[in-house]
N, C-alpha and C positions, 0 to 999 in steps of 0.2 A: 035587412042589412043595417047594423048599426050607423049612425051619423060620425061623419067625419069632424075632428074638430081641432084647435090650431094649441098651439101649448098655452096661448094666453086665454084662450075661452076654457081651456082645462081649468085655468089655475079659480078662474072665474067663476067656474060649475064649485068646483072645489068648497071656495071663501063661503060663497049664496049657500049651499046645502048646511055648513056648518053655521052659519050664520041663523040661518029657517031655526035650528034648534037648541042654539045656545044665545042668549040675546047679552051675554057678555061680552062677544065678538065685536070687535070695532075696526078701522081701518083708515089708517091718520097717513097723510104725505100730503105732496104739491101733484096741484092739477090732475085730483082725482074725482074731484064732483061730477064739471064738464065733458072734460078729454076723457077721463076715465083710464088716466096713467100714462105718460110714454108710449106702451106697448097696449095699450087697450087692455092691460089686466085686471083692471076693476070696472070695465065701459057696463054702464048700467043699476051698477047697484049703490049709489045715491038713491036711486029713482023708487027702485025696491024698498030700501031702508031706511030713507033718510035722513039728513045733515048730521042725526046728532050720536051716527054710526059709521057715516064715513064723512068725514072731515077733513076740509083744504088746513094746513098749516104755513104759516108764515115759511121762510124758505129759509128756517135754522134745523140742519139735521142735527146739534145737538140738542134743541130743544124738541125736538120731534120723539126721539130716542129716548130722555131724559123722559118724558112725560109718558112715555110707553113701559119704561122700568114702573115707574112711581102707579100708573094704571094696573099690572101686573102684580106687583106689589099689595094691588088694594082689592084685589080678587074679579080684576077683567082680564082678556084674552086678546088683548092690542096687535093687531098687526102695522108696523111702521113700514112705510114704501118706500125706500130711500130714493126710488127710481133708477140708479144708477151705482157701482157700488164703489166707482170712485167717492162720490158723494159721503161715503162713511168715514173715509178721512178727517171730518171736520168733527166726529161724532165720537173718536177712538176710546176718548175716556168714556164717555160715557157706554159704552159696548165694553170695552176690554177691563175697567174697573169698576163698572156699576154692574150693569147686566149679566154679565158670566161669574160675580161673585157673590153677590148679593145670598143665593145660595147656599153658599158653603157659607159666609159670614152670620146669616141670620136664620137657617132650615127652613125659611120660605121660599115657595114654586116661588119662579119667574116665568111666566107661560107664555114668554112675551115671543112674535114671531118678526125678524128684520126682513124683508125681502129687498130683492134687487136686482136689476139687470148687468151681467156680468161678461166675462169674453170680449175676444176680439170680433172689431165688425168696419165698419168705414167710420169711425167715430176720431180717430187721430189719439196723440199719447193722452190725455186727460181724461177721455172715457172709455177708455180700452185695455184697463188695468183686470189681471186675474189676480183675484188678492185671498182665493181660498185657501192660501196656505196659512194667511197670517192668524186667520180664523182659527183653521183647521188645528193649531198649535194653542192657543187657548183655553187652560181647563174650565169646563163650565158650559160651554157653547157647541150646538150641533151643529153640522154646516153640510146642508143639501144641495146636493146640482142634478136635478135632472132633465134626459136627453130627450124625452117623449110624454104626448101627451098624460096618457095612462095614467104614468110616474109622476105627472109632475100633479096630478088632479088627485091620486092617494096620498101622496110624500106632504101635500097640504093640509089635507085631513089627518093625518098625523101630527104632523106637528100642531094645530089648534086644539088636539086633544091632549097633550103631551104637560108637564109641568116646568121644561127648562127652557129657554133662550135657542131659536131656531135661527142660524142665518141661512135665508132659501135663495138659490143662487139662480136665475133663468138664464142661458144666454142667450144673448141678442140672438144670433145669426137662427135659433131655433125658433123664434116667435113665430112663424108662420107655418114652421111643421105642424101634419095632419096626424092625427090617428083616431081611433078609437079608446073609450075611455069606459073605466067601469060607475056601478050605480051607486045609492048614497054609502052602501055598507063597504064598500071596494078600498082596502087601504090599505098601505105598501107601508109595512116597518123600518123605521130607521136602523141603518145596520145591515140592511141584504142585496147586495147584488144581482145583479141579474145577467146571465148568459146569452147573451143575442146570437150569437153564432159558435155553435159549438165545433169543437176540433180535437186533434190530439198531437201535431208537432210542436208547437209554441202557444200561449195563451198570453195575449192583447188585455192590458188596464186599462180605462180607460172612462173619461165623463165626461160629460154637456156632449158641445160641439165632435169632439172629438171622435167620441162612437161611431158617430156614420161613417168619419174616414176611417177608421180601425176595418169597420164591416167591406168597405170598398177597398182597401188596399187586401183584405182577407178573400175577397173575391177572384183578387187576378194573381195569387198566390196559390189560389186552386188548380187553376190552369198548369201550373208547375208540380201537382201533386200536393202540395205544401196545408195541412189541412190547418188553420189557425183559428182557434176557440177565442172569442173578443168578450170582455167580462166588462158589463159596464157597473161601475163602483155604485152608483146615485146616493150614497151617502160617503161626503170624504172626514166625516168625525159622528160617530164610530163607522172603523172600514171594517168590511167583512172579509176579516182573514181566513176563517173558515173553508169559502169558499173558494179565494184564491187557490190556498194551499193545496182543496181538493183537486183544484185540475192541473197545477204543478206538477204535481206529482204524477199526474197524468202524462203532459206535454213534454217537463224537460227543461223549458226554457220560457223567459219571461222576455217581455218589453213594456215599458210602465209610458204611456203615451199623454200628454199635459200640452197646453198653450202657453203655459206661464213657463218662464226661463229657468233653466235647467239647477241653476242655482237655489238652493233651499228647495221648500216646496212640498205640497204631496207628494209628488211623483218620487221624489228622493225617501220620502219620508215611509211610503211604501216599498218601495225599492229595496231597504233596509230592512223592514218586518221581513220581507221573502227570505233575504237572503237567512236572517237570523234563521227561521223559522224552516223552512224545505231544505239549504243548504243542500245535503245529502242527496238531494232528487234533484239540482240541478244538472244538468250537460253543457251550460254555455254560461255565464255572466250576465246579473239581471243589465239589463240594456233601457237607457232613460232615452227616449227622444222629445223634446221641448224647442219652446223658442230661441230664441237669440237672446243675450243679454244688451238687449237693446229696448230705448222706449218705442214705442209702434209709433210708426209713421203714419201720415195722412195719404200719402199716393198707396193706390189699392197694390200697384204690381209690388212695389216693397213691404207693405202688409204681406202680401201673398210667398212672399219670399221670407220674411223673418220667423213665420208660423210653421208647424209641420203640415204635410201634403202626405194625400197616401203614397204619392211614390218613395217620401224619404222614410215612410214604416215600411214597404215593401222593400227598397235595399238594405235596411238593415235586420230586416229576418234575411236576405237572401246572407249577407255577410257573415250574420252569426250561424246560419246552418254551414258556410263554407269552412270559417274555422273552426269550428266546433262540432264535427262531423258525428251523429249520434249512428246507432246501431239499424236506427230504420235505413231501410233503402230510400224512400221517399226523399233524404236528405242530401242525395248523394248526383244527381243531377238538377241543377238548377240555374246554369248558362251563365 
């Protein structure tokens, strides 16, 4: 039986295997020597590699950043830890006008990878910002979130092999999910979704955090006949329309599922590819569920309340199959 392991020992297996055989790799941030990150996503490999490949930095994310273009730039493979991804706030020029252009201004890779911990978690408004949209809208910049270990231990290796500006997104509340993970050659392209639960009445967008409730609210949707296919995106720049479209086309009906407030966004931003794109094959209105347009609170039960919950995906498939009554039977009793 394979070893179970957490998405931060993923992300860990991941850096070491690439690391073992490119000695270009490096990996700069605060309280990564000792601690080994925030979330234990680099605990240990100082030890393996060290100092003068993973490096504590002063506690300026733009000079952390700055000197990760300028290493990338000069033919290394930098990875910068922001730890947190509010933290890039302080960093924006140098990400939104160095790093994602530098490219297009000069036809140099930038191979540089940003990681960060992202999502909602009990962290209150300051560290609890989903900012992959801002990202996501960025030409130049790829921007990964993924929900499982697997993913998040390929989608690494990808992008250290890759020539552009990766922002890798973990969310918190996933750090201690289990799975299994594949060997050194196992690696997930940017750009391909994955299908965790297939169906054919409506089909579930969906990343990080999110997924699991997609899967859980698609569970007691069963119960009702109601078959819901959940598409987890794990890369939100480039999305794989391909895929979506295919099972569109299949289901009928869309819900584009997000933490970040409903305003702008992937969620919107996808939302819009659909309709452009399948129009013709829909039966119901792509349907967005997000947060509140609120900053996240510190007390967990309004945390819990401003975020989506499976039950608020599972009423609003039950709503859109009631108004939108399609030609299956399945749609036609649902209480």
């Amino acid at each position: 039986m394979s070893e179970l392991v957490t998405v931060g020992q993923a992300f860990k297996q991941g850096v070491a295997e690439e690391m073992r055989t490119d000695d270009t790799i490096f990996v700069i941030g605060t309280d990564l020597v000792r601690r080994g990150g925030h979330f234990a996503q680099v605990k240990g490999l100082a030890d393996e590699f060290g100092l003068a490949r993973v490096r504590d930095a002063p506690i300026s994310e733009a000079a952390m950043v700055a000197a990760g273009v300028g290493a990338a730039l000069s033919g290394m493979r930098p990875i910068v830890d922001l730890n947190f991804i509010d933290f890039s706030l302080g960093a924006m020029d140098e990400i939104i006008n160095q790093a994602a252009k530098m490219r297009y201004m000069s036809g140099a890779p930038v191979p540089l990878v940003i990681r960060a911990s992202s999502g909602v978690a009990l962290y209150a408004s300051q560290h609890n910002n989903s900012l992959e949209g801002w990202f996501a809208e960025t030409p130049g910049l790829f921007v990964v979130a993924p929900s499982t270990p697997a993913d998040t231990k390929g989608l690494i290796k990808t992008a250290l092999r890759g020539e552009d500006p990766v922002i890798f997104l973990m969310h918190k509340r996933l750090s201690g999910t289990r799975g299994t993970v594949g060997g050194p050659d196992a690696v997930v392209p940017l750009g391909s979704a994955a299908i965790r639960r297939p169906g054919r009445h409506v089909t579930m967008l969906a990343w990080g955090a999110m997924v699991a409730k997609a899967v859980t609210a698609a569970d007691e949707l069963a119960v009702d006949g109601v078959e819901a296919e959940v598409i987890d995106l794990r890369t939100l720049f480039p999305v794989d329309l391909a895929t979506i479209e295919a099972s569109v086309r299949r289901t009928g009906r869309v819900l584009v599922l997000s933490e970040s407030p409903r305003v702008g966004g992937v969620a919107a931003q996808v939302a819009a590819q659909v309709q452009e794109s399948v129009f013709d094959w829909l039966d119901a209105p792509v349907h967005r569920i997000g947060a509140a347009h609120s900053p996240i609170p510190h007390n967990p039960t309004l945390i819990e309340a401003l975020i989506p919950q499976p039950a608020d995906i599972v009423s609003a498939v039950r709503t859109s199959m009631r108004r939108w009554p399609s030609t299956d039977p399945a749609s036609a009793d649902l209480g």
